[in-house]
C-alpha positions in Angstrom: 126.6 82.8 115.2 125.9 82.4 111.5 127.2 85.2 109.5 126.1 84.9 105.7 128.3 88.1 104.8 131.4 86.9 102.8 134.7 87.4 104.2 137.2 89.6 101.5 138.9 86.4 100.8 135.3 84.7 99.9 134.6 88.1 98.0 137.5 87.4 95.8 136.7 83.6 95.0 133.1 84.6 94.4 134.2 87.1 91.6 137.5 85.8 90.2 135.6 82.0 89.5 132.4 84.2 87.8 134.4 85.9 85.6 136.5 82.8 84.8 133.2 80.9 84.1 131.0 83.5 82.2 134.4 84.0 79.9 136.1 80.7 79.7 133.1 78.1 80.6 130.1 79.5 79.0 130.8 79.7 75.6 131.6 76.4 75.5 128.8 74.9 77.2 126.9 74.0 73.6 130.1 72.4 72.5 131.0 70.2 75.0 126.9 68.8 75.2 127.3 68.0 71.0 130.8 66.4 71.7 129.3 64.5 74.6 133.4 64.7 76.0 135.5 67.5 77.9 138.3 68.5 75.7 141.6 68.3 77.9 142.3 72.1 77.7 139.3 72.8 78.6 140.2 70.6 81.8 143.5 72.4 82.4 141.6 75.5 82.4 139.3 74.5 84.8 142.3 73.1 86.7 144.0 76.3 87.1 141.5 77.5 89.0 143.5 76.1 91.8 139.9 75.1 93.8 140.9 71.1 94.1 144.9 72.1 95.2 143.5 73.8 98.1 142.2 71.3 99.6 145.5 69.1 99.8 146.2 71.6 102.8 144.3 72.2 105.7 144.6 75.9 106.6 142.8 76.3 102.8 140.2 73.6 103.1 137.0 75.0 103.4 134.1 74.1 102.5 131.6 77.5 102.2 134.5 78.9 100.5 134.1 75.4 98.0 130.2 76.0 98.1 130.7 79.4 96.6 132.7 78.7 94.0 130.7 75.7 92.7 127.5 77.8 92.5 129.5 80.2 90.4 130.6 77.1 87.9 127.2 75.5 88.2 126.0 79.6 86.8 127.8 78.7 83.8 127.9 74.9 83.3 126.6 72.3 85.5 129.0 69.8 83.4 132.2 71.4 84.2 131.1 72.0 87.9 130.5 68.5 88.4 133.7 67.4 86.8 135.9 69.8 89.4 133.4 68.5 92.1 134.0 64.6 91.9 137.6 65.5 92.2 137.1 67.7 95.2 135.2 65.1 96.7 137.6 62.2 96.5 140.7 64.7 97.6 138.9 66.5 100.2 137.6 62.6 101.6 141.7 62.1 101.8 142.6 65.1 103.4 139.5 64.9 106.2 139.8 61.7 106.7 143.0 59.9 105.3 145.6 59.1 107.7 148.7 60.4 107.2 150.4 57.9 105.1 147.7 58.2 103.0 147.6 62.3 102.8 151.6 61.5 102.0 150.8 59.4 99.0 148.1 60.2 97.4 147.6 64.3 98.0 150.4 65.3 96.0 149.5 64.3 92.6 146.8 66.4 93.2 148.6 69.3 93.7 150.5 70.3 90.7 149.3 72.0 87.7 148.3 68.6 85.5 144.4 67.7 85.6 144.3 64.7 87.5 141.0 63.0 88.1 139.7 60.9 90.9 136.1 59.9 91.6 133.9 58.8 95.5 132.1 56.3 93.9 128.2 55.6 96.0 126.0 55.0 93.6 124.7 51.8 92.9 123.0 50.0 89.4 119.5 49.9 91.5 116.1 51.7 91.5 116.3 55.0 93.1 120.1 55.3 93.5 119.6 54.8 97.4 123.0 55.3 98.9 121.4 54.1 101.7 121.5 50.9 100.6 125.0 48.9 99.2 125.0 46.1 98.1 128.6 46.6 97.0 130.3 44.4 99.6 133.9 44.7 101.1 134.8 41.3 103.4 138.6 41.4 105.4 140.8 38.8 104.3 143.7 38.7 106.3 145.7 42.1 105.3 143.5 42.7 102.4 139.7 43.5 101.4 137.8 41.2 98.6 135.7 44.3 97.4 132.5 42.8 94.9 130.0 45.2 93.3 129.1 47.9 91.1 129.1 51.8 90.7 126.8 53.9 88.3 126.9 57.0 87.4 130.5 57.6 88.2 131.7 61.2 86.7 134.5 60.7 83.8 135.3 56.9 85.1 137.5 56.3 82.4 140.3 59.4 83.5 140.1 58.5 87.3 143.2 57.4 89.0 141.6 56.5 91.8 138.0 55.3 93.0 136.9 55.8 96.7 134.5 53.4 96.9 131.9 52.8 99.3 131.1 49.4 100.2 129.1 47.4 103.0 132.1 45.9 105.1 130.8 44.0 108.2 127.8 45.2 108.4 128.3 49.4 108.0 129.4 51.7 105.4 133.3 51.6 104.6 135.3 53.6 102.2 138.5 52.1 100.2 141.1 53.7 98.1 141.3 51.5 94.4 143.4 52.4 91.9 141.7 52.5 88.2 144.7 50.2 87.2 144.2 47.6 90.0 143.1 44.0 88.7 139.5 43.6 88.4 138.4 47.0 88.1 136.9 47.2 84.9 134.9 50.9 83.3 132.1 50.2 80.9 131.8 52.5 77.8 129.3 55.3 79.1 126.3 54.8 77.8 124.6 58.5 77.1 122.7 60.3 79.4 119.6 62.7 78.9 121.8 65.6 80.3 125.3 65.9 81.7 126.2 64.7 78.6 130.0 65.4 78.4 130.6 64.0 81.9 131.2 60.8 80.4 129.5 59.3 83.2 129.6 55.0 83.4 129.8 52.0 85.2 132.5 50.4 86.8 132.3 47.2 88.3 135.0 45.5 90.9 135.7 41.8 90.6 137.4 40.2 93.3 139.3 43.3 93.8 141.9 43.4 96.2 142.2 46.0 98.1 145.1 46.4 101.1 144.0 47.0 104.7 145.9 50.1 104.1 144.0 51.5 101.7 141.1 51.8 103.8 140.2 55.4 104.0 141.7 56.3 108.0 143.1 52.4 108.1 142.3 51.4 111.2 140.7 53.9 112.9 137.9 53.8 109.9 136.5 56.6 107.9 132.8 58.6 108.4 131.1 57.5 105.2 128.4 59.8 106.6 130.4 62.7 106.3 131.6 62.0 102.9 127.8 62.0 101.3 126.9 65.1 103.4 129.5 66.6 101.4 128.2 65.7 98.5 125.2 66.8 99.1 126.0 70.1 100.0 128.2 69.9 96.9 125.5 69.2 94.4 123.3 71.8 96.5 125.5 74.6 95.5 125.8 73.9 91.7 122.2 73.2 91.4 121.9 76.9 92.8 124.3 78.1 90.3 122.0 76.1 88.0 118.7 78.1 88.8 120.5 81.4 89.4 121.9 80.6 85.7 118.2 80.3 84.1 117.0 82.8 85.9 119.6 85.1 84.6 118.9 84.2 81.0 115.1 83.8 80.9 114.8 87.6 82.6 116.2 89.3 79.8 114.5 87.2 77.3 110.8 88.0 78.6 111.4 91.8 79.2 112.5 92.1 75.1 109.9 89.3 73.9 106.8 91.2 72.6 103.5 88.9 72.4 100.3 90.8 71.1 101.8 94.2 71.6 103.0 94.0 76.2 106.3 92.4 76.9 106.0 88.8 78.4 107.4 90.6 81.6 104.3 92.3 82.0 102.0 89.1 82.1 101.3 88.7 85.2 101.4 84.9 85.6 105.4 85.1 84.1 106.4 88.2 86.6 104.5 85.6 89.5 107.0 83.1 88.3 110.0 85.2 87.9 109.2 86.1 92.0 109.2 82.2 92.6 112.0 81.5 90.6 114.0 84.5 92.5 113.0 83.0 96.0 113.4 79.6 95.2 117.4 80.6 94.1 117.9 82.8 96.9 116.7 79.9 99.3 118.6 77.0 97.9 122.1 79.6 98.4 121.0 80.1 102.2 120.5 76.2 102.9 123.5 75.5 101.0 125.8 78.1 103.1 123.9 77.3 106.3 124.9 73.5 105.6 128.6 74.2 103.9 129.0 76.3 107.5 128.1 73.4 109.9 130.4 70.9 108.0 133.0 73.8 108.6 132.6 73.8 111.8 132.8 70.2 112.5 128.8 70.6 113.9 125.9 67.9 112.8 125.1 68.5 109.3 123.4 65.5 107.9 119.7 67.0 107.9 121.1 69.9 107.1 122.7 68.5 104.5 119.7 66.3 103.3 117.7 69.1 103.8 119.8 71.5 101.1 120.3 68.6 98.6 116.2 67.7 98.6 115.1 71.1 98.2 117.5 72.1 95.4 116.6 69.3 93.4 112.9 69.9 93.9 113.3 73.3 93.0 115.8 73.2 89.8 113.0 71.3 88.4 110.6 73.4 89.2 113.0 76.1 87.8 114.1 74.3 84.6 110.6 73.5 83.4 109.0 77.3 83.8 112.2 78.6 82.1 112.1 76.3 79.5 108.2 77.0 78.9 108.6 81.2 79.3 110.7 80.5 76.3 108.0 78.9 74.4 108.9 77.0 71.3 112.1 78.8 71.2 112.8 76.8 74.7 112.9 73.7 72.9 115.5 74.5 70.2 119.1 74.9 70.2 119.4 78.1 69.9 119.0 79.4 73.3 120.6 77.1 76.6 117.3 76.5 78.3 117.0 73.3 76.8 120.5 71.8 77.6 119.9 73.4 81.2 116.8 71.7 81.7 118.1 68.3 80.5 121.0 68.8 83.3 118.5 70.1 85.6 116.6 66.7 85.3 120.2 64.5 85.7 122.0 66.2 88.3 118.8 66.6 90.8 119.8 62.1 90.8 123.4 62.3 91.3 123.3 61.9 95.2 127.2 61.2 96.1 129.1 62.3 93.5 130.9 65.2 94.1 132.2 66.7 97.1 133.1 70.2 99.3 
């Protein structure tokens, strides 16, 4: 049985990570977009929040709980949601699925109270981003992996510690644990993106990059690379709702006080239509993201689910973005109201399949 009202413990994440992002995240969303960079105390901040140190144990892993509170960072600023979210991806991949020499090492430095950044790194330099598809390759060699290949998009690349990477190994999907520092892992200088701006996202490309055989994510007994993008999925599902909930939000006010030949925009009948769609559209991407976010809790099938939450909320923050923006009218296209920078985000994060995590 499904139950979509929040326990008192969800209640208190729900409202404790709003209030920290409409006072500490969203007046700094403008900023961060002109800097194209996340200032480190900013990071620290976000840090505190306590949501990536959770997951190092497993009585507080959980990922509706990890749903919620991204659609309450995405509310604010998609950039700053998707910079705890890599993070919680590449810790929450260790704690699933590492074994435990690897929870041993590697959790704790993600535990304290210093920003540390890691990144799952699936996407690929190719038309479409199709995760399903890698031509990043990882062959055995003896007690080592040669891992060859390239990553895109990878979120703040050049602060990672650590990459889990996804490679073809013998014919399936494998995940391995590299080190930024290890030989032959080299970050391009990101190149600017239409939106997500500050997430410093880039390239990184692995030469010849050895990897030990204990460093595979699970060692022997293999990782579920499957479960890992579901994840992610689900991830990006939750702070694209934030996303739309977040226009929504804005453009309400805006068309109940904007005047045009003497009736409040409200009142048009085509905007108060869209308003309705816009309302569903949220309120529908939240219930495919919980529904999914519950089923990966559960340990139940959740890759249509999954695929299911992730296509629709990037069909829909489009859909979302682009009537918020235009309900604006001229004043959607300037800096002085977010619209803009949300609909720029809107248009990058809906591509970002596999890079973040619940």
């Amino acid at each position: 049985m499904i139950s979509y009202e929040l326990t008192e413990e969800q209640q208190i994440v729900q409202s404790t990570m709003a209030e920290f992002a409409r006072e500490e995240l969203f007046p700094q969303t403008r900023r961060l977009d002109d800097d194209a960079a996340i200032d480190t105390e900013l990071l620290a901040k976000l840090w505190s929040t306590g949501i990536v140190q959770m997951q190092a144990e497993a009585e507080g892993r959980s990922p509706v709980t990890n749903a919620i509170a991204l659609e309450e960072l995405g509310a604010a600023d998609a950039t700053l949601a998707l910079a705890i979210a890599s993070t919680l991806g590449f810790v929450g991949a260790i704690a699933d699925q590492g074994s435990a020499r690897q929870r041993e090492e590697l959790l704790p430095a993600f535990a304290g109270d210093a920003f540390q950044a890691a990144a799952v790194a699936v996407l690929e330099p190719s038309f479409g981003f199709d995760v399903s598809r890698l031509s990043a390759k990882a062959s055995r060699d003896g007690d080592n992996y040669i891992l060859n290949g390239r990553k895109a998009m990878v979120p703040m690349a050049s602060q990672c510690s650590h990459f889990l990477v996804i490679a073809e190994s013998d014919g399936v999907a494998d995940a391995l644990i590299v080190p930024r520092d290890t030989p032959g892992v080299s970050i391009a200088e990101p190149k600017g993106t239409l939106g997500l701006r500050a997430l410093e996202l880039a390239e990184v490309t692995f030469e010849n990059v050895t990897v030990p055989a204990a460093m595979r994510l699970g060692e022997d007994k293999g990782a579920d690379v499957q479960q890992i993008i579901d994840g992610a999925r689900i991830a990006l599902a939750a702070i694209m709702t934030g996303l739309g909930r977040g226009i929504r939000d804005y453009v309400i006010p805006y068309v109940k006080d904007r005047i045009v030949h003497g009736t409040p925009l409200a009142k048009k009948q085509f905007i108060a239509f869209t308003i309705a769609d816009i309302h569903m559209d949220v309120e529908a991407m939240r219930w495919m993201t919980w529904k999914a976010a519950w089923a990966l809790e559960e340990r139940q099938p959740v890759t249509q689910q999954a695929q299911l939450a992730f296509t629709y909320a990037g069909q829909q923050i489009i859909f979302i973005a682009d009537h918020g923006l235009q309900m604006l009218g001229g004043h959607g296209f300037t800096k002085g109201h977010p619209v803009e920078l949300w609909y720029r985000n809107a248009r990058a994060i809906s591509v970002l399949e596999g890079a973040a995590g619940v």
